[in-house]
N, C-alpha and C positions, 0 to 999 in steps of 0.2 A: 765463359760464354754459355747460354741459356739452350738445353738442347730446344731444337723444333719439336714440336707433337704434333703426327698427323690431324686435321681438324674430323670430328665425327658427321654423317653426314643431317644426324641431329640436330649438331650445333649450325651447320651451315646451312640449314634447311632455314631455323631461327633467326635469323640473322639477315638473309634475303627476304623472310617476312615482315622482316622489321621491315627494313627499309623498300619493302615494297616491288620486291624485285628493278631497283635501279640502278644501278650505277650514282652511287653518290660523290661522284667527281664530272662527268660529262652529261647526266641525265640517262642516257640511252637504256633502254630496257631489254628483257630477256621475252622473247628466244630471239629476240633480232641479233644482240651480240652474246657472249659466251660472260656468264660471273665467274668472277671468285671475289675470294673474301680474303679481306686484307687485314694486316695489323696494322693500328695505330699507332701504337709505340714497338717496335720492332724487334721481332722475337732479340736479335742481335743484341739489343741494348736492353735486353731484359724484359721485353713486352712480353704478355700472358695470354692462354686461349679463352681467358675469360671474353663472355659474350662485347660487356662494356668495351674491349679493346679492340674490337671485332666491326669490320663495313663491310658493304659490298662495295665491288668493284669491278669494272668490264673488265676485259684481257686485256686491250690497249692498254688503259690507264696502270694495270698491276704491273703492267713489264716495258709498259716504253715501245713505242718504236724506233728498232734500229736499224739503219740500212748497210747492211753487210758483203763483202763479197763473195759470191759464188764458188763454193772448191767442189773436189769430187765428192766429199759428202752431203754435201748442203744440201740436194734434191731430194736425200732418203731423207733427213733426218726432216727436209720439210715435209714429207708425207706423214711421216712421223707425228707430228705436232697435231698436223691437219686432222688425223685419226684420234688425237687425245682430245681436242678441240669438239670433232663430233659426238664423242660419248659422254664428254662434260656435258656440252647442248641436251642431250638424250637427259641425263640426269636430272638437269636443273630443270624439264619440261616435265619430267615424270612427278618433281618436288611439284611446280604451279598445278598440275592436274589433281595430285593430294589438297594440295592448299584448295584449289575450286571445289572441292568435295565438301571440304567441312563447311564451307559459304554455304553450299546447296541445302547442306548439314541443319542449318542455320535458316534457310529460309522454308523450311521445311517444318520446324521446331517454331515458328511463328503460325503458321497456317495451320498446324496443330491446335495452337493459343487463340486465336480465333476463332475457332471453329470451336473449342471448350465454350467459351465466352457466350456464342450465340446459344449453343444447347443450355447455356445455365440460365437463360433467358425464359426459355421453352420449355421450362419444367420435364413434364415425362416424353417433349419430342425433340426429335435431333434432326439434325443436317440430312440430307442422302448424298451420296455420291456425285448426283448433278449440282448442288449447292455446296460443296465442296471447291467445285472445279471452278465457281467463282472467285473464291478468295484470292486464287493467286494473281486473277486477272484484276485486282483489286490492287494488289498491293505495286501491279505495274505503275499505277496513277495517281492512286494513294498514299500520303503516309497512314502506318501502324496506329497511327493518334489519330487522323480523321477517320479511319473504320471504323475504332472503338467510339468514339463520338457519335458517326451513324448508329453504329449498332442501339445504343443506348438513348437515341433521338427515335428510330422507328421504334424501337422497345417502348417507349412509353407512349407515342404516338396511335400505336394499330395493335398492341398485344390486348384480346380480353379475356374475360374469364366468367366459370360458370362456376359456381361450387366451390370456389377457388381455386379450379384451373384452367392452365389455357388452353383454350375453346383451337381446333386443328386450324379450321377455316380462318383465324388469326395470326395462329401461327404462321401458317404460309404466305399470306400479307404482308406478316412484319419480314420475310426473308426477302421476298421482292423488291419491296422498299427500301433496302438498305443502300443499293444501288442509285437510285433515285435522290437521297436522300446526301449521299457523298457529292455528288453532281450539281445538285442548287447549293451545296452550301461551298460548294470552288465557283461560283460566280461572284460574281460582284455585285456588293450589297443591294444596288436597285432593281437587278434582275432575278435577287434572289426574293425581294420581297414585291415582285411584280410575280412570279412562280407562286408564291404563298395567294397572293389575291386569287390568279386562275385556279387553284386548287380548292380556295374557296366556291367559286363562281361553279366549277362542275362539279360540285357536292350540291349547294343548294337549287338551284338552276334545271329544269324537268328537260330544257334545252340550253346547250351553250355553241354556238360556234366559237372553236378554238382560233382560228384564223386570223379571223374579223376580229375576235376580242384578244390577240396579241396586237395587233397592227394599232386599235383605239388607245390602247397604254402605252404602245411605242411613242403614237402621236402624241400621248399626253403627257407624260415623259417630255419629251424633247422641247415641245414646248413650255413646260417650264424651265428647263436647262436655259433659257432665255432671261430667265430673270432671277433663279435662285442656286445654293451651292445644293451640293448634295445631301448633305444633314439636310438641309429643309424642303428638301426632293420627300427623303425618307419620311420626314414625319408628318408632309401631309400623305403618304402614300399610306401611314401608317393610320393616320385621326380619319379622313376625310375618305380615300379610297375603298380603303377595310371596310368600315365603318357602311355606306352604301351600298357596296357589293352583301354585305351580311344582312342588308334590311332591304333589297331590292325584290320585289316578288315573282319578277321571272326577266329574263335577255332579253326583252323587247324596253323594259325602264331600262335596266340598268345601260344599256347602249345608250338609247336619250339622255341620262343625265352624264354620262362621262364625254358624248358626243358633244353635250350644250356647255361644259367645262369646258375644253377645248376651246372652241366660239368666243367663250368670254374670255380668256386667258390672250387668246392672240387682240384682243381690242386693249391690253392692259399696254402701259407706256414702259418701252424699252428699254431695261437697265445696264446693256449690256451692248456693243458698236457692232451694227452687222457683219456678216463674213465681208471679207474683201474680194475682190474678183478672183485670186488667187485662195479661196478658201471654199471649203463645199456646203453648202449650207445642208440642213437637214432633209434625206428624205424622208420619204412615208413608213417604211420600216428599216429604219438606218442600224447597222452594226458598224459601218466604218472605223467607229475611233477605235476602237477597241478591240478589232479583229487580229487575234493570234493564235498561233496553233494550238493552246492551251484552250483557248476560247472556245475555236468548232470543236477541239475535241473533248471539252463540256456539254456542248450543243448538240452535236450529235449525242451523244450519252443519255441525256436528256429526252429528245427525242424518242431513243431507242427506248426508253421510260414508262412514257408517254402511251407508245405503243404498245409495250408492254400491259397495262393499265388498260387500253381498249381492248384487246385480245383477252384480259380478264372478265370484263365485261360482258362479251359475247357469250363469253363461254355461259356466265352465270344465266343471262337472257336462252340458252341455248337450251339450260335444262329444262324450260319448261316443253320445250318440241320432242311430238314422243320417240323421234329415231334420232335426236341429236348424238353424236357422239363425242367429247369431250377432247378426248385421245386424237383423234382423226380431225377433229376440225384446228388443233393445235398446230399438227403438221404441216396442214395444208397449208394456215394461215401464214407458215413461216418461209413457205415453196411460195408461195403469191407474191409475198413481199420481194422476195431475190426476183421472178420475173417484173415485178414494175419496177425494180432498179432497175433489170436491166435493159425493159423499153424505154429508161430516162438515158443510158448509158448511151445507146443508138444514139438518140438524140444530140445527145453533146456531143458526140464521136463527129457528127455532119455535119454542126453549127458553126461557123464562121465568126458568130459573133462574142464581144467581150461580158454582153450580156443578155441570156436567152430567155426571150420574152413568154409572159405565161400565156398559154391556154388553158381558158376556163371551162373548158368540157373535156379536157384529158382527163381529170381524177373522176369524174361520175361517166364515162364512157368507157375506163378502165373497168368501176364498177362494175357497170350493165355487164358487161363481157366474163368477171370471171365466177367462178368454182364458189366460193364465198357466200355469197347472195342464196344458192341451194338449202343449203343448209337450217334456212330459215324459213324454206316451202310452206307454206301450210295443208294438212294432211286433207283428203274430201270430208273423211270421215271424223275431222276433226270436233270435240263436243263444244271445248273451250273458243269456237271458231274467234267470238269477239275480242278475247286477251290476243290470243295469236296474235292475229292481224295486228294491233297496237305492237306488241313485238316485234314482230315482222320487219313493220315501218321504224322503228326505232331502230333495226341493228341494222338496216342500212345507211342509215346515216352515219352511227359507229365506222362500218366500215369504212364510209367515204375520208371521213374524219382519220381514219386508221391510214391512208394512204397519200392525205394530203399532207403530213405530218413529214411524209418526207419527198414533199412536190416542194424542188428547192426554186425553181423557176419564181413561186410565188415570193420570193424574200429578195431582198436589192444586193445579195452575195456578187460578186464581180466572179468571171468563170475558174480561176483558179483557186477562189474559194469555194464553188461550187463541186469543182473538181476533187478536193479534200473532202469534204463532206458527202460525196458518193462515195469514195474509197474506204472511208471509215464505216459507213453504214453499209457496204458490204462485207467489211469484215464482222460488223456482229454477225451480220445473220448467214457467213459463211464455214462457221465455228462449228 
């Protein structure tokens, strides 16, 4: 007969990582029940502590239950067990806590990788500490593959150079953007190349309303969802849309011809059976079909983006005021945003309804009222008074634009997607 060998607690550590800490006879898992580790071929008949012969096993499964009668020893010796039983548990909890170390170990050793990746980017600039502490918040949402993809999409997108290198004011560009850039490319292809358009439209564009010009390509969009698939959504989004938005000479054409599209599009003859009574036809800015938690919490991201992106703006508009300060209007802007969440928060907190209808003077009466607007004073003594003033009036609009971004009221979300979508956008700007 084959003597036993104690198992080391090496091997048995090995062996429950294999298998995952489970019990591979009943499923059940540790610390809920107590392992050990069994032989397959048994030591008795010659089986070995090699790993290969080696499972886990709960307690149950290792020994059977058996139902026995009660003598005078039977109450010690079951305290007995119950004591050997706890320190097994203890054991095998201090093995998962080792084993959760090197995971950590390991996700640690990625955001490392990352974070190389972006500084080799940057030539002679690196990451700080705050741009750090995104990654990990990245890799929540992200796979490893769509970061590096970002990274290497805004890298060629926003990096420039002077002399051959990167210019600072790029560098920090392309680090903002990579967020951004993760977010439109997890949508879905018509939303992503509907982003691409807007992104066009407020580059070239001296004025854009964001709003208005989400809602005209919803509508245009859906109306053609009326008569064609999606490939040929895209490639008139791609020949026809682009293509107008790039040659349009400022928001007041480009609204007219994508408004007079529209027009014609709905006179075109129907290739498709309309909804039935039981089906919802299209609103004005419809998410419906496609509404999942993956989705808001694209949308918000996006969003949060966006915002992002006007807050850069200001800043830049900011330096030309000669007590702006860069630092202090950052913060601010980040303390305003959490109070207009949270006079939307009141709001739904009271509402009654399944969906809360907009008012159209909350977002520029918020305006009037805060801290924000300051900052863009212009001085008496001001020399430049006439640029001012054009700035002035520009970064209020920013602003308004900044806070309408997350006036959900204005989009057809039903309350409990609204309700998601204030949650999330309180936790960015709760961080």
């Amino acid at each position: 007969m084959t003597t036993r060998k104690a198992l080391s607690k090496k091997i048995r550590f090995e062996v429950f990582k294999r298998d995952k800490f489970t019990c591979q006879y009943c499923g059940r898992k540790a610390p809920d029940v107590v392992l050990n580790v069994d032989h397959i071929n048994p030591v008795a008949k010659e089986g070995t502590n090699e790993i290969m012969n080696l499972i886990t096993s709960c307690f149950d499964c290792n020994n059977g239950k058996r139902d026995k009668k009660l003598d005078d020893t039977s109450v010690v010796e079951k305290q007995r067990k119950q004591l050997e039983l706890l320190q097994e548990r203890r054991e095998q909890i201090e093995l998962m806590l080792e084993w959760k170390k090197s995971l950590s170990n390991f996700d640690n050793d990625v955001v490392e990788m990352l974070v190389d990746y972006i500084n080799s980017k940057m030539g002679t600039f690196s990451l700080n500490e705050n741009g750090k502490q995104r990654i990990p918040k990245w890799l929540k949402k992200f796979s490893t593959e769509q970061i590096l993809d970002a990274i290497d999409i805004s890298a060629n997108q926003y990096l420039q150079y002077e002399s051959g290198k990167v210019t600072q004011e790029s560098a920090e560009i392309f680090i903002k953007k990579i967020g951004g850039v993760m977010a439109v490319k997890n949508m879905p292809p018509v939303k992503q190349k509907l982003a691409y358009i807007k992104g066009i439209a407020r580059n070239r564009f001296h004025y854009f309303d964001e709003k208005t010009g989400s809602i005209i390509l919803e509508k245009y969009v859906n109306e053609l969802e009326n008569h064609w698939d999606e490939q040929q959504i895209l490639d008139d989004l791609e020949t026809e849309v682009s293509k107008v938005t790039k040659e349009a000479k400022n928001w007041s054409e480009w609204r007219s011809r994508l408004e007079g599209w529209i027009e014609d599009i709905k006179k075109w003859e129907k290739s498709s059976p309309k909804p039935t009574e039981n089906e919802n036809p299209s609103e004005e800015w419809n998410f419906s079909r496609e509404i999942t938690p993956e989705s808001l919490e694209t949308g918000a991201h996006y969003d949060k983006c966006c915002a992002d992106d006007r807050i850069g703006s200001l800043i830049h508009i900011g330096s030309a005021f000669p007590k702006f300060n860069s630092k202090t209007f950052s913060e601010e802007a980040f303390l305003t945003i959490r109070e207009f969440l949270n006079q939307l928060q009141e709001i739904y907190d009271v509402s009654p309804k399944e969906k809360i209808e907009e008012d159209e003077t909350f977002v520029s009466n918020f305006v009037d009222e805060c801290s924000l607007i300051e900052y863009f004073n212009i001085p008496d003594d001001a020399e430049n008074y006439g640029v001012l003033s054009v700035l002035s009036e520009k970064s209020r609009d920013i602003i308004e634009d900044l806070f309408t971004d997350f006036y959900l009221p204005r989009t057809s979300y039903k309350r409990e997607h609204i309700d998601i979508m204030l949650k999330l956008y309180r936790q960015y700007y709760d961080e």
